[in-house]
N, C-alpha and C positions, 0 to 999 in steps of 0.2 A: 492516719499514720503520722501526718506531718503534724496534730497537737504529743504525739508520744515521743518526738524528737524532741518537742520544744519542752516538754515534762524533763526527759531525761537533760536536755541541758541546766533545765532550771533547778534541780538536784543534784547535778555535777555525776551524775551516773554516764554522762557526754562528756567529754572532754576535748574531744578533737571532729572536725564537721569538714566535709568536702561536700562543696555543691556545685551541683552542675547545673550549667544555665537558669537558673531562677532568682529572683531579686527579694528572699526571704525575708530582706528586712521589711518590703512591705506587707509581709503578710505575719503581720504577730510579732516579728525576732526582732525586737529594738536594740538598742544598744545594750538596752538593761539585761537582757535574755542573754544578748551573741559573745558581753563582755566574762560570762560564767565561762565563757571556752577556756582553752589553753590555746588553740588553734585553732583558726579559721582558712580554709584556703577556700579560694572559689576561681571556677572556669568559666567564662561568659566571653559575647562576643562583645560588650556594652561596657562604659562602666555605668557601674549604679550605686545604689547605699548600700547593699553587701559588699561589694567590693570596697570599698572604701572604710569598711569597717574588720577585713582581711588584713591576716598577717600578708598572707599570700595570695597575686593576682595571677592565672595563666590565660592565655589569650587562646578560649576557644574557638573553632569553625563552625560558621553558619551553618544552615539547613543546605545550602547548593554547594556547599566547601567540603561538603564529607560525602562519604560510603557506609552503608551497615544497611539498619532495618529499625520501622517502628511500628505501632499497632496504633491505627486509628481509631478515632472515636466509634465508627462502627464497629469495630473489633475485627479490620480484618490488614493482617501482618502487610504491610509491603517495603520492598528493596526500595533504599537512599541510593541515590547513583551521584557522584560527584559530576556536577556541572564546570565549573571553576575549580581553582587552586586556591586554600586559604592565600591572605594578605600576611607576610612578615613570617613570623613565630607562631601563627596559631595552628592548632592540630585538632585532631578527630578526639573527642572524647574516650576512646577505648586505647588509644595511642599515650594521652595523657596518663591512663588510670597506669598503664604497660608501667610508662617510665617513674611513676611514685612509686610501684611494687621492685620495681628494680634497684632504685635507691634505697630502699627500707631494708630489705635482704639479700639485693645480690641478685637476685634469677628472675627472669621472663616466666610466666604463666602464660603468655599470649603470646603468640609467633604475628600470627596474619588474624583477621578478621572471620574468616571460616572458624577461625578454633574458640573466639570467644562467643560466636554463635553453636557451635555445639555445646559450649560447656552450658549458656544458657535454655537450649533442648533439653539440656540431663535434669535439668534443675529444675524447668517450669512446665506445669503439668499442659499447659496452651500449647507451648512448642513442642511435644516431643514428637521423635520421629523425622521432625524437619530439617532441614538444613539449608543455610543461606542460598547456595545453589539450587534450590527444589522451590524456592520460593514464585519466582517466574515475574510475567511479565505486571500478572492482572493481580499478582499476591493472594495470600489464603485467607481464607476467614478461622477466624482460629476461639474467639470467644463471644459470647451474643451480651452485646450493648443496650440494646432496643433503641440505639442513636440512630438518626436515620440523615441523611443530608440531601434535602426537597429538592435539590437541583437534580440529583441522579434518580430521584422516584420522578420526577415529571418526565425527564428523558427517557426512564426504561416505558413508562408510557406509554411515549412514544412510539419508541420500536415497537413494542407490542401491537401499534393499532398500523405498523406498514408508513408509518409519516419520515422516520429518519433510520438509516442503516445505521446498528452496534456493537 
């Protein structure tokens, strides 16, 4: 998908780009590509060479700065629990997106975090049925990967063979 973004910039079928957390220009978006925008804004905790090639920088929060949910490599969903408080100005990514919908039209889409996780149940055929609160402690598996991460296969193992309780 990210060579059909960089098509549609280089076409001018793009015209306006918001990223979040990633450093696009080193993957393909040079100057040459990112300069086709009209607009660039990017959200990152960093700066990097996307950012510095943004009309627009917002200062977002790290992995232990926010709340939500993501789907790991093994494909199984688990709850972000805020550790810490961002530093300064920066905000939760679903927070960010709230306040540019707000400014473009006027209205909230997203109250709390519960509603931009149901709205993404409605939409993704992985989530439905779920909701942030049902997600729990240990998360769900919700799509098959075939990722597997050897540290958690040596330990279930483990348990299996009576060496360590899990």
């Amino acid at each position: 998908k990210i060579n059909s973004i960089k098509r549609g910039i280089e076409s001018g079928s793009i015209k306006a780009l918001l990223v979040y957390g990633e450093n696009i220009a080193s993957k393909g978006f040079d100057d040459g590509v990112l300069s086709n925008l009209k607009f660039l804004v990017t959200s990152h905790i960093l700066a990097n060479p996307t950012a510095k090639l943004s009309n627009i920088v917002l200062p977002g929060a790290g992995y232990a700065e926010k709340r939500g949910s993501m789907i790991n490599a093994t494909g199984r969903l688990q709850l972000l629990n805020k550790a810490i408080e961002p530093p300064g100005n920066s905000r939760d990514d679903w927070e960010i997106l709230q306040d540019l919908n707000r400014a473009m039209d006027g209205k909230d889409f997203i109250y709390e975090l519960a509603d931009l996780f149901s709205e993404m149940a409605s939409v993704v055929p992985a989530l439905k049925g779920l909701s942030l609160s049902g997600i729990g402690e240990k998360g769900v598996s919700v799509i098959e990967t075939g990722e597997t991460i050897p540290l958690l296969e040596r330990e279930s193992q483990r348990v299996k063979r009576g060496l360590i309780v899990g």
